[in-house]
C-alpha positions in Angstrom: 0.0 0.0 0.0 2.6 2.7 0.8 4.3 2.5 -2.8 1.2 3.5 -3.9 1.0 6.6 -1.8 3.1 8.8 -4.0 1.1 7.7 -7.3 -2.2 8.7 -5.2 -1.2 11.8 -4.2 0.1 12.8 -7.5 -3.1 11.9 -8.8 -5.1 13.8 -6.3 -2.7 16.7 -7.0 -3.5 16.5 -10.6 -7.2 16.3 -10.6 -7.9 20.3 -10.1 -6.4 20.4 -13.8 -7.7 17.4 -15.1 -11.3 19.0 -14.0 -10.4 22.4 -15.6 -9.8 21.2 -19.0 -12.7 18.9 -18.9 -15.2 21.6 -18.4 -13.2 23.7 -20.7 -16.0 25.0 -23.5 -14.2 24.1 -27.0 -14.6 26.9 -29.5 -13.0 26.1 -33.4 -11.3 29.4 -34.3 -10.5 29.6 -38.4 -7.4 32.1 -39.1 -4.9 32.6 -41.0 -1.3 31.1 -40.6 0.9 33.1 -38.7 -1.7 35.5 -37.9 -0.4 36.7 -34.3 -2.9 38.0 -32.9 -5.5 35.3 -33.2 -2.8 33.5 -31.8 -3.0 36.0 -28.6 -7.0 36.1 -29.0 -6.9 31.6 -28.4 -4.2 32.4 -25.3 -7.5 34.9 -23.9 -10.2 32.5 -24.5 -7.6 29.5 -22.9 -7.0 31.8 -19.7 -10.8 32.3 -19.7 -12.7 28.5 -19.7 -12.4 27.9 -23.5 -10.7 24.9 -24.8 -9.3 26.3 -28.7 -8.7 24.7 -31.8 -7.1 26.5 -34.7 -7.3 25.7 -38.1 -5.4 27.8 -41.0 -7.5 28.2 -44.2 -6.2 30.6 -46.9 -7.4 34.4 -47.5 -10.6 33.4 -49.8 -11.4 30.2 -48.2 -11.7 32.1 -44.8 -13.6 35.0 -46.4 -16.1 32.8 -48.1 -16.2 30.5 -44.9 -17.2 33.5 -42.7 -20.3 34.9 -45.6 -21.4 31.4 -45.4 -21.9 31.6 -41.5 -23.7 34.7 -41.8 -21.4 37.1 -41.0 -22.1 40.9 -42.5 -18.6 42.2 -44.5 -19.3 45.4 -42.5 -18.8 43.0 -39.5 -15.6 41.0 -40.6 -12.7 40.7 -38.8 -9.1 38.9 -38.3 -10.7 35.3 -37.4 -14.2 33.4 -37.1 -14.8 31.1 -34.4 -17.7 28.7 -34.0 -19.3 28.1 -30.5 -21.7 26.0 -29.4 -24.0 27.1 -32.5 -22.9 30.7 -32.6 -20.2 32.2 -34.6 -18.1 34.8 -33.3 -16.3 36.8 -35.2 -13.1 39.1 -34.3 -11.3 39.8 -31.0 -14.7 39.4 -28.7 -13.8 39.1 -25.0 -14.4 35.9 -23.6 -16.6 37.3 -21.0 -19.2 38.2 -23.7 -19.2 34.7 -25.1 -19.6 33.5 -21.7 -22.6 35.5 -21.4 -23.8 34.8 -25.1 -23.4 31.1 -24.0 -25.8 32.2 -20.9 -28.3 34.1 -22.8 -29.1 32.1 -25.6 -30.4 34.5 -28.2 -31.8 34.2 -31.2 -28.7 34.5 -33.2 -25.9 34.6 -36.1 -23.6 35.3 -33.5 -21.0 38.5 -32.0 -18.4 40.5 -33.9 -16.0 42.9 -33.4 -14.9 44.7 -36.7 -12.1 45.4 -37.2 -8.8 45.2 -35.0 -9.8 47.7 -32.2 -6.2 48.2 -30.4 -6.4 47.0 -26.9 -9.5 44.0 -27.5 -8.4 40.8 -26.6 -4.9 39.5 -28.3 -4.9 43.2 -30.0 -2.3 44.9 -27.1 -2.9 46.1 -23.1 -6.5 46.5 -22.3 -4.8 49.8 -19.9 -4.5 51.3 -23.2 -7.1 50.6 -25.2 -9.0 52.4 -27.8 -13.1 52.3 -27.2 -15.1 49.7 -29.1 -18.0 47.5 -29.3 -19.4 44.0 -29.6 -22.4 43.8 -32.0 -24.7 41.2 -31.6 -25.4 39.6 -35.4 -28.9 39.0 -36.2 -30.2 35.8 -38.6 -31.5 38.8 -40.7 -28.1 40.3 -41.0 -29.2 43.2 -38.8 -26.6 43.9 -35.4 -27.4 45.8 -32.4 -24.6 46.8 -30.1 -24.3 43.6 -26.8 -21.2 45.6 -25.2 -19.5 48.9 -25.3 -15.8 48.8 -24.1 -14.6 52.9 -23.5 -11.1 53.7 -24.3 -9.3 53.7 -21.4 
């Protein structure tokens, strides 16, 4: 029994961990290769309960892939993500897909155009310039679902 201590309590000291990733939420994010700061955008949603899985597609694919999962061009962004049913589209904070998760609405999905400076993966939040999450409608229609200030 006692040289199985050490495994056990190894075990035990693993399981916080083990749980974590388990109830991890996985979220497919579609980029480009190289593309640095969905890189820094996966590292948010990681440090935030998301479990993410990138895949590279090339300019058009990715362009064509995010028209075909309702995404407005005025609403287009670096990368497209799919979640749970939802799309999100852009450096969206974690906390709002958390809470789109939560809600439920009848929905495309969440954008932010763009590359606002200071969104997730795009710099500091302490310096950030003021944006917003839009809410995408099935109609194509968006409403804003956050406003971030500049800070």
């Amino acid at each position: 029994m006692k040289r199985h201590v050490p495994a056990l309590a190894i075990a035990l000291a693993l399981l916080p961990a083990a749980q974590a990733i388990a109830d991890a939420i996985p979220i497919d994010v579609k980029k480009t290769n190289g593309c640095g700061c969905c890189l820094s955008w996966m590292q948010h949603l990681e440090q935030h309960d998301f479990q993410p899985t990138g895949e590279d597609m090339f300019g058009g694919s990715l362009v064509r892939f995010k028209l075909d999962h309702g995404v407005p061009q005025r609403m287009v962004s670096c990368h497209t993500a799919l979640v749970d049913g939802y799309v999100i589209e852009g450096h969206v904070p974690a906390a709002d897909i958390h809470r789109l998760l939560n809600e439920r609405p009848d929905a495309v999905g969440l954008a932010v155009p763009g590359m606002p400076y200071g969104s997730p993966g795009m710099g500091p939040q302490d310096e950030r310039e003021a944006y917003d999450v839009y809410l995408i409608r099935a109609d194509g229609s968006t409403e804003v679902y956050t406003r971030y200030p500049g800070a």
